[in-house]
C-alpha positions, 0 to 999 in steps of 0.5 A: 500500500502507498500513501496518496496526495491528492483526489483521483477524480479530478487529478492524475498526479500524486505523490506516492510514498514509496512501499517498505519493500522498496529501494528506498523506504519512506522516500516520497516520489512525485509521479504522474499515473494516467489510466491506473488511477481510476475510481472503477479499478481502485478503492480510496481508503482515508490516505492509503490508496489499495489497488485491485487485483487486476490492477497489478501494474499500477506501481510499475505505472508509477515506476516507469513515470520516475526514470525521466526523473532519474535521469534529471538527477544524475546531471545535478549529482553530477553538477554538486558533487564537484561543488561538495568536493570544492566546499570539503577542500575548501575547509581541509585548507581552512583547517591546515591554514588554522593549524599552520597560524598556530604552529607559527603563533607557537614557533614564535612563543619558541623563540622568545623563549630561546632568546630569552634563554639566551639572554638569561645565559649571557647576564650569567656569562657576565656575572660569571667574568665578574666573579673570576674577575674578584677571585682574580683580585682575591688571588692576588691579595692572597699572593701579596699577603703571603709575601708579606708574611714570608718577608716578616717571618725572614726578618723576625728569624733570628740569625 
């Protein structure tokens, strides 16, 4: 059975609802059924249109009515599929375009940290040359006040 849009005395085009059996199960189709839709070979029950047993080509009627229209669709997959394949190319290219700012943005951070590093480690070299500079001058205190001593025990030594 199929579900049926419109008054079958006065109309010869309805939109049926395609049987569970079918291909494609709940898919409203729009056909044009000219001599399978009488009043006299079929009975109108509410929504549900039931046809007759002599009546049995009805739904191949309908069939035969829809490859016109297969073949109006195929151009327009054809025309979209390209313009889909574009739109998925287009957000892959957003997406590695996004990516590629925030592999920079982080390449960026990375080197301000490496010149600050830098940085950190050339006030530690200076501090370091300072601190070898005092021991230096520390060193050579040390020297002096040891000469001065090795001088005053030589004369403090009694001959």
């Amino acid at each position: 059975m199929a579900d049926v849009w419109g008054a079958p005395d006065t109309l010869n085009a309805f939109f049926i609802r395609s049987p569970p059996s079918s291909l494609c199960p709940g898919v409203r189709l729009p056909v044009l059924v000219v001599h399978t839709l009488r009043a006299d070979s079929t009975r109108l029950t509410g929504s549900t249109l039931t046809p007759r047993k002599d009546d049995r080509y009805w739904y191949e009627e309908s069939i035969r009515n829809v490859i016109p229209q297969v073949f109006y669709v195929i151009p327009q997959l054809l025309y979209v599929i390209p313009q889909l394949f574009c739109v998925i190319l287009q957000l892959v290219c957003f997406a590695t375009t996004a990516a590629l700012r925030d592999t920079t943005a982080a390449l960026h951070d990375t080197t301000d940290g490496l010149c600050d590093t830098i940085a950190g480690l050339r006030d530690t070299t200076a501090a370091l040359r300072d601190t070898t500079a005092v021991l230096f001058d520390t060193t050579a205190g040390l020297r002096d006040t040891t000469a001065a001593l090795h001088d005053t025990t030589a004369v403090c030594v009694i001959p």
